[in-house]
C-alpha positions as a Markdown table, in Angstrom:
| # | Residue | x | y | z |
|---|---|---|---|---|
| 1 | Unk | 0.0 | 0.0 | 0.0 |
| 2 | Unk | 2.9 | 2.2 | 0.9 |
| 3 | Unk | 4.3 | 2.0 | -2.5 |
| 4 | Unk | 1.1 | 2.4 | -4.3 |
| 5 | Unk | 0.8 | 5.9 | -2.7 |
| 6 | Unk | 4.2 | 7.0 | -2.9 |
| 7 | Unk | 3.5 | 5.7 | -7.1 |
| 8 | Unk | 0.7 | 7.7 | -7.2 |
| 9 | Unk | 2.2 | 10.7 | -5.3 |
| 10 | Unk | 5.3 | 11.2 | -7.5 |
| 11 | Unk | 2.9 | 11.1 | -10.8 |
| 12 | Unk | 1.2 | 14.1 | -9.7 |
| 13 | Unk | 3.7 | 15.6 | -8.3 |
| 14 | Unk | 6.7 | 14.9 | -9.8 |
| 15 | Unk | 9.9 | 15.7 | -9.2 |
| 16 | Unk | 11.4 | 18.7 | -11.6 |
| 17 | Unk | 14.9 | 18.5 | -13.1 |
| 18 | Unk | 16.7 | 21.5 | -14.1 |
| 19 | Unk | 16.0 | 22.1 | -17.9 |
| 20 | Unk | 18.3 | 22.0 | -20.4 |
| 21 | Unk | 19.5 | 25.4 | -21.9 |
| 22 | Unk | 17.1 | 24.6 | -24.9 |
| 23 | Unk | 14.2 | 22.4 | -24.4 |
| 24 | Unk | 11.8 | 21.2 | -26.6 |
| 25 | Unk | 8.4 | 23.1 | -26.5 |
| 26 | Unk | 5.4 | 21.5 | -26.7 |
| 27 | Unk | 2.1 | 22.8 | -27.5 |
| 28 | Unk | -1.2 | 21.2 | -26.8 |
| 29 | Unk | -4.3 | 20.9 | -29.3 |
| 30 | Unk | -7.5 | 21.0 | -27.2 |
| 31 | Unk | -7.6 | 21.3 | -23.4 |
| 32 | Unk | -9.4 | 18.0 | -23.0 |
| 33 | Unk | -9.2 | 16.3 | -19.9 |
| 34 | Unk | -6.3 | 13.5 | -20.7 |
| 35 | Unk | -3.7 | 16.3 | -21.7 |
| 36 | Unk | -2.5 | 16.4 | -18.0 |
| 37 | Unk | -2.1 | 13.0 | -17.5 |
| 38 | Unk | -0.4 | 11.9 | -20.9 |
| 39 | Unk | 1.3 | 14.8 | -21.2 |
| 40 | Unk | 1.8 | 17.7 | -18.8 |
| 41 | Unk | 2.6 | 15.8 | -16.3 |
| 42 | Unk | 5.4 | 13.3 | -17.6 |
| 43 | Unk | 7.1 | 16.9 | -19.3 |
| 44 | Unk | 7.0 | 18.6 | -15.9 |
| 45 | Unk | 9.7 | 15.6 | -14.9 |
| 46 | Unk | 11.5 | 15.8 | -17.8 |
| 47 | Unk | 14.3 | 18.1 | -18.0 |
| 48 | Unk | 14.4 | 18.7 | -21.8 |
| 49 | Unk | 10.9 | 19.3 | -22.8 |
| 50 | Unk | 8.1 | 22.2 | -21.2 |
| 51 | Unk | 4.4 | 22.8 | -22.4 |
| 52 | Unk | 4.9 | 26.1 | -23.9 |
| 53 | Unk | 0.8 | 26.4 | -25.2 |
| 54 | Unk | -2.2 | 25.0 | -25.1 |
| 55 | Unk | -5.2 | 26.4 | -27.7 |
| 56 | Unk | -8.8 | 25.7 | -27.4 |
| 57 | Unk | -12.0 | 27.0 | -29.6 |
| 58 | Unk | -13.0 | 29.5 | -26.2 |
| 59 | Unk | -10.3 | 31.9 | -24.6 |
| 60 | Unk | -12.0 | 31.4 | -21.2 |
| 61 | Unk | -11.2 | 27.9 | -21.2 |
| 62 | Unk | -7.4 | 28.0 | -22.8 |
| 63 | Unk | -6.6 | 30.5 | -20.0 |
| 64 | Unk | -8.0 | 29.1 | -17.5 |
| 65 | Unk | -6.4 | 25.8 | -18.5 |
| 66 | Unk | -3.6 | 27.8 | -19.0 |
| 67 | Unk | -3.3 | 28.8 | -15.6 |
| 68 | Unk | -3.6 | 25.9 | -14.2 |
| 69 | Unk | -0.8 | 24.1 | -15.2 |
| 70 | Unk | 1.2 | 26.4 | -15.8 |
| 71 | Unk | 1.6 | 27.3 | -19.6 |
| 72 | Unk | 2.4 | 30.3 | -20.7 |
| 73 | Unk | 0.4 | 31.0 | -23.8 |
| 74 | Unk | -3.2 | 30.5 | -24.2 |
| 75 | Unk | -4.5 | 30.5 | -27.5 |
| 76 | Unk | -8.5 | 31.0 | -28.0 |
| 77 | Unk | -10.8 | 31.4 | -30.3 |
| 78 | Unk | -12.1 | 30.0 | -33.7 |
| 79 | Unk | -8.7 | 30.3 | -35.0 |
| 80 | Unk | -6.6 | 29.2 | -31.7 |
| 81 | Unk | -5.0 | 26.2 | -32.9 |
| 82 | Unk | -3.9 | 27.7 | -36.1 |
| 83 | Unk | -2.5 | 30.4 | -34.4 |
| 84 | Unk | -0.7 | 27.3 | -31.8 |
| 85 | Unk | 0.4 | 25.9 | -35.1 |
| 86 | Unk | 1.9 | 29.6 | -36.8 |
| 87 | Unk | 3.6 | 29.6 | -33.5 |
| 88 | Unk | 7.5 | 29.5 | -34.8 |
| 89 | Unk | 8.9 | 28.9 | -30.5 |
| 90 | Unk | 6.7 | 25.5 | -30.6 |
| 91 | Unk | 8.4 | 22.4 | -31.6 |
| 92 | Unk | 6.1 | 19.6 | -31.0 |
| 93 | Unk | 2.0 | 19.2 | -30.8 |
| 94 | Unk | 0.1 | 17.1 | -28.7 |
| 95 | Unk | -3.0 | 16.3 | -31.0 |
| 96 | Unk | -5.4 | 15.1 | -28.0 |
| 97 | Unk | -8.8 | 16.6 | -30.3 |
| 98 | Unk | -11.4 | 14.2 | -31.0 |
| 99 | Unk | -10.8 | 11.5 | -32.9 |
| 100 | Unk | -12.9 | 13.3 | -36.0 |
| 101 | Unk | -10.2 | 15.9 | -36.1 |
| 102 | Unk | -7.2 | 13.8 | -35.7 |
| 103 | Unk | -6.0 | 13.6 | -39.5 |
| 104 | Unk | -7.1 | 17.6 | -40.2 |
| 105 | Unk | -5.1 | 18.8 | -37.2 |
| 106 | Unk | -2.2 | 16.7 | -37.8 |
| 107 | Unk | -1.7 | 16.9 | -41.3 |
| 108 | Unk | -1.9 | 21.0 | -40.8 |
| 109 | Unk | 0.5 | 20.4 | -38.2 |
| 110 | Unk | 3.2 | 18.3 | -39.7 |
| 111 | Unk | 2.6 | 21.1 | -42.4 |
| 112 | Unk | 3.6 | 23.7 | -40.0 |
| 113 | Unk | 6.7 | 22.1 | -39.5 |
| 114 | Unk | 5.7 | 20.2 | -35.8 |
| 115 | Unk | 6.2 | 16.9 | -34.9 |
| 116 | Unk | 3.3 | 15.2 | -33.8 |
| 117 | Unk | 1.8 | 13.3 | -30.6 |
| 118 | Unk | -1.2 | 12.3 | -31.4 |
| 119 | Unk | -4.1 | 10.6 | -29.3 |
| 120 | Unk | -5.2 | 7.3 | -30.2 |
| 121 | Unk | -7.0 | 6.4 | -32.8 |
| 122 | Unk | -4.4 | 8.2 | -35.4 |
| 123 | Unk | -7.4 | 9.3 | -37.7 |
| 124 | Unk | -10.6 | 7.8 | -38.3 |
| 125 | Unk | -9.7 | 5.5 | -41.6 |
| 126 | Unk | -6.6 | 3.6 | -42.4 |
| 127 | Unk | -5.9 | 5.6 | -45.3 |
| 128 | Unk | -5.9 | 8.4 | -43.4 |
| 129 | Unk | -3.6 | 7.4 | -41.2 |
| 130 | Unk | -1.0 | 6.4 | -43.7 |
| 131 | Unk | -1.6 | 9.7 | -45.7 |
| 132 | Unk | -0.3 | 11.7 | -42.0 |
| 133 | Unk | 2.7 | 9.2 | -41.9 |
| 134 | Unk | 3.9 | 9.5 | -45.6 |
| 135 | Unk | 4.0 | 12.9 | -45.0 |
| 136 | Unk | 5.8 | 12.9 | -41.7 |
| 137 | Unk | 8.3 | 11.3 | -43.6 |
| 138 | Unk | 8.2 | 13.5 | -46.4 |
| 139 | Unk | 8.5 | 16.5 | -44.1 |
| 140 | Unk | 11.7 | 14.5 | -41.9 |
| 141 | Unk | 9.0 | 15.1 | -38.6 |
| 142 | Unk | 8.4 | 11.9 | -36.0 |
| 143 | Unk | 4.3 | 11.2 | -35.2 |
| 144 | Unk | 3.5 | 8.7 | -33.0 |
| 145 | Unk | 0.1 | 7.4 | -32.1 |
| 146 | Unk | -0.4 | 7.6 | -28.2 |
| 147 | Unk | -0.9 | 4.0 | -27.9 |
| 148 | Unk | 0.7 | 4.7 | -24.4 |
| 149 | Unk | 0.6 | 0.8 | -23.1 |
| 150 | Unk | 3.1 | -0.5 | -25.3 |
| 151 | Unk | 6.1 | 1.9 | -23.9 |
| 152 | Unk | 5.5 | 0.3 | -20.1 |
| 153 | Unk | 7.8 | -2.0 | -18.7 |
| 154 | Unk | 5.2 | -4.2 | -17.4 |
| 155 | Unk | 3.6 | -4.9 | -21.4 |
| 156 | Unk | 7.0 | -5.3 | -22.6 |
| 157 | Unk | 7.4 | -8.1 | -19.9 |
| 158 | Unk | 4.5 | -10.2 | -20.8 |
| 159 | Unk | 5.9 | -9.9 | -24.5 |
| 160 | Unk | 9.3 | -11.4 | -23.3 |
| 161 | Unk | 7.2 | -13.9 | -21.8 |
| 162 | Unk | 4.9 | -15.1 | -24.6 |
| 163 | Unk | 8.2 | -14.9 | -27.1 |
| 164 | Unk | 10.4 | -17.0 | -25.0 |
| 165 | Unk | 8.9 | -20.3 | -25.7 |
| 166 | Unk | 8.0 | -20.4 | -21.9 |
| 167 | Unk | 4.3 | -21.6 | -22.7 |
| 168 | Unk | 5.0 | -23.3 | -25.3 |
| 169 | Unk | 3.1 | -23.0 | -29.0 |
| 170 | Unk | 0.5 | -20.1 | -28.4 |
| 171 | Unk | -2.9 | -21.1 | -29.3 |
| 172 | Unk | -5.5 | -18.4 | -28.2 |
| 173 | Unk | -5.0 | -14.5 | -27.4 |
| 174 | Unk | -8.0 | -12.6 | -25.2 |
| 175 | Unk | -8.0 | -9.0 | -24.6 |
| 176 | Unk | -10.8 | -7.0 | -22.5 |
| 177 | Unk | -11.4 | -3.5 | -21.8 |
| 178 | Unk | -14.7 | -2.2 | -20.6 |
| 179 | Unk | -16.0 | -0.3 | -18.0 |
| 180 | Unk | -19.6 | -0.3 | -15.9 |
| 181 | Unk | -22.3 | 1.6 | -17.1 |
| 182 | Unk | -22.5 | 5.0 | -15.6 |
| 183 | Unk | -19.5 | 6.7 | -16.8 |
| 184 | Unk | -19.9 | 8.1 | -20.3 |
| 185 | Unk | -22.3 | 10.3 | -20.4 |
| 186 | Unk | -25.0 | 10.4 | -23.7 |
| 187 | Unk | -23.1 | 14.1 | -24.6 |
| 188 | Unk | -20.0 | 13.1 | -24.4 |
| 189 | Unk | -17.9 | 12.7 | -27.6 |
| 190 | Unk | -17.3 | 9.2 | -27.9 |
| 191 | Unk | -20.7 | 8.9 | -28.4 |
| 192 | Unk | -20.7 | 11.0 | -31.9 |
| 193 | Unk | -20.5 | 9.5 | -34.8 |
| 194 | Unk | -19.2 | 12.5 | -36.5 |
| 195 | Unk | -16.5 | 12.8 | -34.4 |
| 196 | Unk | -15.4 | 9.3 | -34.7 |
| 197 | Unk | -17.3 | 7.8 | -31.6 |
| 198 | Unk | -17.2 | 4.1 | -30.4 |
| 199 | Unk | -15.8 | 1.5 | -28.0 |
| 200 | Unk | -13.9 | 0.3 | -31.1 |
| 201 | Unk | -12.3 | 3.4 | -31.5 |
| 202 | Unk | -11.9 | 4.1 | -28.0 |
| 203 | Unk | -10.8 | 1.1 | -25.9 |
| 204 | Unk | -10.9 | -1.2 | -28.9 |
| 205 | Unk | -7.7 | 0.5 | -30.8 |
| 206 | Unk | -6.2 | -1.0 | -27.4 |
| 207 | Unk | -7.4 | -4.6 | -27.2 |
| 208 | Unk | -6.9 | -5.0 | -31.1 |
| 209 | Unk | -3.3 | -3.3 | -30.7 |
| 210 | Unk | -2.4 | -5.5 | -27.7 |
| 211 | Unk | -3.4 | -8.9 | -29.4 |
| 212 | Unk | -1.7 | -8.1 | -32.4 |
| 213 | Unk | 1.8 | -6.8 | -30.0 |
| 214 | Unk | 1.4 | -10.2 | -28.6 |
| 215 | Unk | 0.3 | -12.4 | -31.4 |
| 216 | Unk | 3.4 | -11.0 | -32.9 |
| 217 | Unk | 1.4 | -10.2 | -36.3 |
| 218 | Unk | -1.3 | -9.4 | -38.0 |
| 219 | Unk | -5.0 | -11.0 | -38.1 |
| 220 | Unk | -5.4 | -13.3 | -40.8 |
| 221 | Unk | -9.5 | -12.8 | -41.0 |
| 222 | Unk | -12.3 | -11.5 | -38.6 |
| 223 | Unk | -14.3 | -14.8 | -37.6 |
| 224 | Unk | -17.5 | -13.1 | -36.1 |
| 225 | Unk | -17.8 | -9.6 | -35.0 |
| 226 | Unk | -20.9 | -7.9 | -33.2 |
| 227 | Unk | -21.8 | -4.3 | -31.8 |
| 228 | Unk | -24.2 | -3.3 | -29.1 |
| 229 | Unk | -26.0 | -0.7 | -29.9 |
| 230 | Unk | -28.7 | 1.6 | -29.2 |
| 231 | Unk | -31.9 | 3.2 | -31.0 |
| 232 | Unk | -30.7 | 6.7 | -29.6 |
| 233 | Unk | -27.2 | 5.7 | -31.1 |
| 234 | Unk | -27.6 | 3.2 | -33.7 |
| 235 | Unk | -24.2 | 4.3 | -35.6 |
| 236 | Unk | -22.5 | 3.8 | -32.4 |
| 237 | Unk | -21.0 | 0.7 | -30.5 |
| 238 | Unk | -21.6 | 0.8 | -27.0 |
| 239 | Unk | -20.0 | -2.4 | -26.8 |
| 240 | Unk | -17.9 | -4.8 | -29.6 |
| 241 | Unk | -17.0 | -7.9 | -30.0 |
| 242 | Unk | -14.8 | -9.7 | -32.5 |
| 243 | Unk | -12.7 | -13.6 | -32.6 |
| 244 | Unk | -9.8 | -13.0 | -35.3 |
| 245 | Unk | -7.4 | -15.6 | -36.8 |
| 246 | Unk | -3.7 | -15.0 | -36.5 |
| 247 | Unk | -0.9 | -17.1 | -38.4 |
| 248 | Unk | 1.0 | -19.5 | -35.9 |
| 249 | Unk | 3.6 | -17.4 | -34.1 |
| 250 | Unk | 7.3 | -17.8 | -34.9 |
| 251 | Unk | 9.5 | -20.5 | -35.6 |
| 252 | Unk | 11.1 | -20.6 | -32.5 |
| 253 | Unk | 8.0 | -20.7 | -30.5 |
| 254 | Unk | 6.4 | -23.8 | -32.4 |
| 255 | Unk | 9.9 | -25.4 | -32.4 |
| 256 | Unk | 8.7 | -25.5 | -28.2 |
| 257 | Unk | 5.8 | -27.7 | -29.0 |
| 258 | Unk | 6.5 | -29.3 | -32.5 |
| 259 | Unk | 4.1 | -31.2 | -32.0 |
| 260 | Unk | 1.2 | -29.3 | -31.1 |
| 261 | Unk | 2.1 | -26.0 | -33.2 |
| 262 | Unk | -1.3 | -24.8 | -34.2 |
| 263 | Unk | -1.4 | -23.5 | -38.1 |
| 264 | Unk | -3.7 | -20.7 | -36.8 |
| 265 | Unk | -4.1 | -18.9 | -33.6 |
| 266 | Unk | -7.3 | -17.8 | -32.3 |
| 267 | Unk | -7.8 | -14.0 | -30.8 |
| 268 | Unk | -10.7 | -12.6 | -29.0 |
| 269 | Unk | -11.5 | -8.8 | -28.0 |
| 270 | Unk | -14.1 | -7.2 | -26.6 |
| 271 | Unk | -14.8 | -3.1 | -25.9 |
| 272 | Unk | -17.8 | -1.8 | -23.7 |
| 273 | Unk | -18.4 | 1.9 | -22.8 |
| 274 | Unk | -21.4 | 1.3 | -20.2 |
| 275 | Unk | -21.4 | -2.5 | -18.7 |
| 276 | Unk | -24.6 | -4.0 | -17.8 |
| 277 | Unk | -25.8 | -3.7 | -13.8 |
| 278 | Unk | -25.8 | -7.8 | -13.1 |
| 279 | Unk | -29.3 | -8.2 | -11.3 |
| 280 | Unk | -30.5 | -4.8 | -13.0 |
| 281 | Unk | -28.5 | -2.8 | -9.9 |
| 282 | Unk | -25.1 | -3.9 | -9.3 |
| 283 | Unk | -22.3 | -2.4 | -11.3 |
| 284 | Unk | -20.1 | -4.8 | -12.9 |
| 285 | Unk | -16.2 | -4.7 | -12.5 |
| 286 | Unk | -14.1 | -3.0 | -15.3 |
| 287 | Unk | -12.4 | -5.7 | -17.9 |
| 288 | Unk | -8.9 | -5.1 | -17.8 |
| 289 | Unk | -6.8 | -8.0 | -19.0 |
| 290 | Unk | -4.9 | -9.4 | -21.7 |
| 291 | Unk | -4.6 | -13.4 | -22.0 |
| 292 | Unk | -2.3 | -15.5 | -23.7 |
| 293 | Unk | -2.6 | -19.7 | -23.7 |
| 294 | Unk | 0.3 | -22.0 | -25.2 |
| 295 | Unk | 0.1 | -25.6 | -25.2 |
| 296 | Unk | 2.6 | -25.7 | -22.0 |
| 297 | Unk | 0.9 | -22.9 | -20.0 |
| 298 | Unk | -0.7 | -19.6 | -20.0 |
| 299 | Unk | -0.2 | -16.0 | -18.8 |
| 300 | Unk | -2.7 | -13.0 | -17.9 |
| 301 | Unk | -1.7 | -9.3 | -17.3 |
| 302 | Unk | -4.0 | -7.4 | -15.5 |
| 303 | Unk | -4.8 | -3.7 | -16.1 |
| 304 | Unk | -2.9 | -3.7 | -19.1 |
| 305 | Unk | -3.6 | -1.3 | -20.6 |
| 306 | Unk | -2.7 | 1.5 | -17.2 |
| 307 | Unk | -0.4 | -1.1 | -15.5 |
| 308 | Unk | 1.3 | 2.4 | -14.2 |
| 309 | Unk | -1.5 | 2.4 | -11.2 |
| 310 | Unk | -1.8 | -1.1 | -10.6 |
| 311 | Unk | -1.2 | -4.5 | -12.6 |
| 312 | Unk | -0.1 | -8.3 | -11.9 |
| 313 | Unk | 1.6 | -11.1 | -14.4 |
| 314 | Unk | 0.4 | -14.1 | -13.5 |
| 315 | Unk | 2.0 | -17.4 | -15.1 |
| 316 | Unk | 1.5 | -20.5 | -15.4 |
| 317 | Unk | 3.3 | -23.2 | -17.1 |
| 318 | Unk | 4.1 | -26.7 | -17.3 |
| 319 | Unk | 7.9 | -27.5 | -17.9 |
| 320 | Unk | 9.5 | -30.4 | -19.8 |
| 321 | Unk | 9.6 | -32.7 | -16.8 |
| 322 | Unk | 5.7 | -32.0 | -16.3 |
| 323 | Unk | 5.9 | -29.7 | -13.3 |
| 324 | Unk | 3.7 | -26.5 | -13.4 |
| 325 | Unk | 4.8 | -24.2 | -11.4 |
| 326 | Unk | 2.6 | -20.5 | -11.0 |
| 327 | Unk | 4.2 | -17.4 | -10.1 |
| 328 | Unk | 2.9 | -13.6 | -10.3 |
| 329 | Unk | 5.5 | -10.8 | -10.9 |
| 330 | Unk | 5.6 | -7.1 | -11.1 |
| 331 | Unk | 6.8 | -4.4 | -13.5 |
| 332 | Unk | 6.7 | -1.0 | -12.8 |
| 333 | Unk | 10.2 | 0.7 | -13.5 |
| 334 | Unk | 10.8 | 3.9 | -12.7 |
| 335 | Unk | 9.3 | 5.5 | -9.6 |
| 336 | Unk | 6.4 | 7.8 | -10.5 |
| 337 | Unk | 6.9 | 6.9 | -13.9 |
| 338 | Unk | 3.5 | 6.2 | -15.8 |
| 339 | Unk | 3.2 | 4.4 | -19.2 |
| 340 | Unk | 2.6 | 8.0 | -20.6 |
| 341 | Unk | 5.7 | 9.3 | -19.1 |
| 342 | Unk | 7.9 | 6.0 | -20.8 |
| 343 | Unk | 5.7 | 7.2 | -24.1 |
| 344 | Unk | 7.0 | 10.8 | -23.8 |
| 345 | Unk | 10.8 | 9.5 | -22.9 |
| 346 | Unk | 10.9 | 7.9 | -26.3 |
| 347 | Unk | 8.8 | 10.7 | -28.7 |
| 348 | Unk | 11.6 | 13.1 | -27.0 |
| 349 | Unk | 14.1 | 10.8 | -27.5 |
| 350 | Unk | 13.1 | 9.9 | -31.6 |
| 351 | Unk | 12.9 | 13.3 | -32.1 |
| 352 | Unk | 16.2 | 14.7 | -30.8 |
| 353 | Unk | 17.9 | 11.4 | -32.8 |
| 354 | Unk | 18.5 | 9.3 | -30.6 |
| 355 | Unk | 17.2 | 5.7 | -30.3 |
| 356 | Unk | 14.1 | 5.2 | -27.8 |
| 357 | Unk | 13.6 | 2.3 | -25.4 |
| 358 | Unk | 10.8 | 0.8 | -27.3 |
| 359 | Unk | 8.8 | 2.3 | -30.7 |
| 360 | Unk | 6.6 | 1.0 | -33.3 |
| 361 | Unk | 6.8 | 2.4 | -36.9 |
| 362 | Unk | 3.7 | 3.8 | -38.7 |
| 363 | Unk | 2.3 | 0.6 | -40.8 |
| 364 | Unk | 2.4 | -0.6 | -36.8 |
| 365 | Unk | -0.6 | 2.3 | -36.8 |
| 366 | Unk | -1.9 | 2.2 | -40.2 |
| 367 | Unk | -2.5 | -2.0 | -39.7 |
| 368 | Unk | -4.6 | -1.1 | -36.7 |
| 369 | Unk | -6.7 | 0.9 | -37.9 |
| 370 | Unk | -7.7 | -1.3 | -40.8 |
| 371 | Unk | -8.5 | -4.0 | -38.7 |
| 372 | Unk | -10.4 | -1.5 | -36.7 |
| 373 | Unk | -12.6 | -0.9 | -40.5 |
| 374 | Unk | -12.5 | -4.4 | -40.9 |
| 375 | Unk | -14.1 | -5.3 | -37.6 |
| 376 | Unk | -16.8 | -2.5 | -38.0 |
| 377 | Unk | -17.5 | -3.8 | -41.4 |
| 378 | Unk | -18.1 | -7.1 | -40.1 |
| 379 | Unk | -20.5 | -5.6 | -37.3 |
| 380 | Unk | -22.6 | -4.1 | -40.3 |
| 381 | Unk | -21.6 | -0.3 | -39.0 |
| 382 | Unk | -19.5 | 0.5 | -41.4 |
| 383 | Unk | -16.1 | 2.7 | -41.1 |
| 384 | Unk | -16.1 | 6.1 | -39.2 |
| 385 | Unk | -16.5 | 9.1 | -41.3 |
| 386 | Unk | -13.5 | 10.4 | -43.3 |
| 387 | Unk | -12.4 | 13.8 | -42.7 |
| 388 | Unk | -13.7 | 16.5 | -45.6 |
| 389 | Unk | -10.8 | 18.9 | -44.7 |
| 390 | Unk | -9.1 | 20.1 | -47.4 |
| 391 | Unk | -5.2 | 20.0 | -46.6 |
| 392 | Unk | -2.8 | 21.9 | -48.7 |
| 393 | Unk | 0.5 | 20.2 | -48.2 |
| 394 | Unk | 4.2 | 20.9 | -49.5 |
């Protein structure tokens, strides 16, 4: 318990490390509610990056957002994050908008010369997505997708585990994240269609992204998918469900169990916004785990996707003499370091040259959003909207 608070105390208030002469200065699309937690927090304990600005469509709100943490410009208006983006002292953009403005905002970014954080889902399409990376690469700028859980210790562990032959062949992959009904409000913007709402482009970019991290590639076919909707909200998932096909994992991983290598490895995930009260009145439990099962054992991380506040490994496995032994370890690395604050260690890193701790390149982003269409077309929903912005590009 001890170290759970002292975790939780030196997230929020971190400890500040002299800047560097010349650090890199951030500036911050939309004053939503995550910016503090995947981003102004992990920069105030970083010694070569600050949060210079922060632009919002109503002054009131930039400044006062402004003050708050800190930042020292406040951009408002209809124009404000134009005017964050003609601003020549910020280097980087934190794109955390909703999802329906992701690819505008971005693209006009990278055109402005920033490199780009920006919030999960990259864009709303797959094609968008790999439009905003070619040109990141055209323009010599880094964007990363914020698909913070992949830069945490604790996720990378479980990957060691699953690849080092440990459980022997894999043969199914599960990955859950929902939460009880009550939290997400009928006005919030997850639940607009034009704005690219929906558990599958919510928590679903993480299940799908974790079981393909683990599976080690990329679904073969969607099996079944279904979405739980609503009459108020028939465009949008409340809840979905899919069972993909993966090819066997490696070589090395079948050579553990020759003999029981599947050809094809099953994969099940499953998103839900608002949860079902079991008996009509009692909340049910977030979903929070990821599941792999070999032939020789199998191995759950809980809370994987914010294994920064709390998470377990558990394994279990059956050796070559046929002894299973069960153990449960822990991850967390750095004190007061959160899976956003290892993200924002290696975006600094990539784009002052150097080589992060852990990174994915863009087809990584561009793949999981068009599994993310592919699911959706299988639920009978159909793809999110495309952006109509017109970019003008270099």
């Amino acid at each position: 318990m001890v170290s759970l608070f002292r975790r939780l105390y030196l997230v929020f208030y971190p400890l500040q490390p002299e800047p560097t002469s010349a650090p890199l200065k951030f500036g911050i699309l939309g004053a939503a509610t995550i910016a503090p937690i995947a981003l102004i927090l992990p920069a105030k304990s970083h010694a070569d990056a600050v949060v210079h600005a922060v632009a919002a469509r109503d002054q009131k709100r930039a400044d006062a957002f402004a003050k708050k943490h800190g930042i020292a410009k406040a951009y408002g208006g209809a124009a404000a994050y134009q005017d964050l983006l003609d601003d020549p002292e910020i280097d980087a953009v934190y794109n955390s908008l909703p999802n329906g403005l992701h690819y505008e905002w971005t693209m006009k970014a990278l055109a402005a010369g920033k490199h780009v954080l920006v919030e999960k889902p990259s864009a709303d399409t797959a094609d968008e997505t790999r439009r905003m990376f070619e040109y990141a690469e055209k323009k010599g700028l880094v964007l990363l997708e914020a698909l913070h859980y992949r830069f945490h210790p604790a996720t990378q562990r479980m990957k060691e585990i699953v690849d080092s032959g440990e459980l022997g062949a894999i043969t199914h992959v599960d990955a859950n994240l929902a939460i009880p009904s009550g939290l997400i409000k009928d006005s919030d913007i997850r639940m607009s269609y034009a704005l690219g709402g929906g558990s599958l482009m919510d928590m679903g970019c993480y299940t799908l992204s974790v079981a393909r991290y683990l599976a080690g590639a990329d679904p073969l076919r969607v099996v079944t998918a279904s979405a739980d909707t609503s009459s108020a909200f028939p465009r949008i998932d409340m809840g979905a469900t899919a069972t993909l096909v993966f090819p066997s994992l490696s070589p090395a991983l079948s050579a553990a169990s020759p003999d029981a290598a599947p050809s094809e490895v099953t994969a099940t995930m499953a998103s839900h916004f608002r949860l079902p009260a079991r008996l009509g009145f009692i909340p049910q439990l977030p979903q929070l785990s990821a599941h792999v099962i070999g032939t020789r054992g199998r191995v759950t991380l809980f809370n994987f996707s914010s294994p920064w506040l709390y998470h377990y490994i558990a394994v279990k496995s059956t050796d070559e003499n046929g002894v299973t032994k069960k153990r449960t370890e822990k991850v967390y690395g750095n004190d007061g370091w959160t899976s956003y604050r290892y993200q924002f260690e290696a975006f600094v890193e990539k784009v002052r040259g150097r080589v992060p701790h852990h990174w994915y390149d863009a087809q990584d982003s561009v793949n999981n959003l068009q599994w993310i269409e592919r699911i959706y077309e299988a639920t009978g929903l159909g793809s999110r909207p495309e952006s109509t912005a017109q970019i003008v590009t270099d």
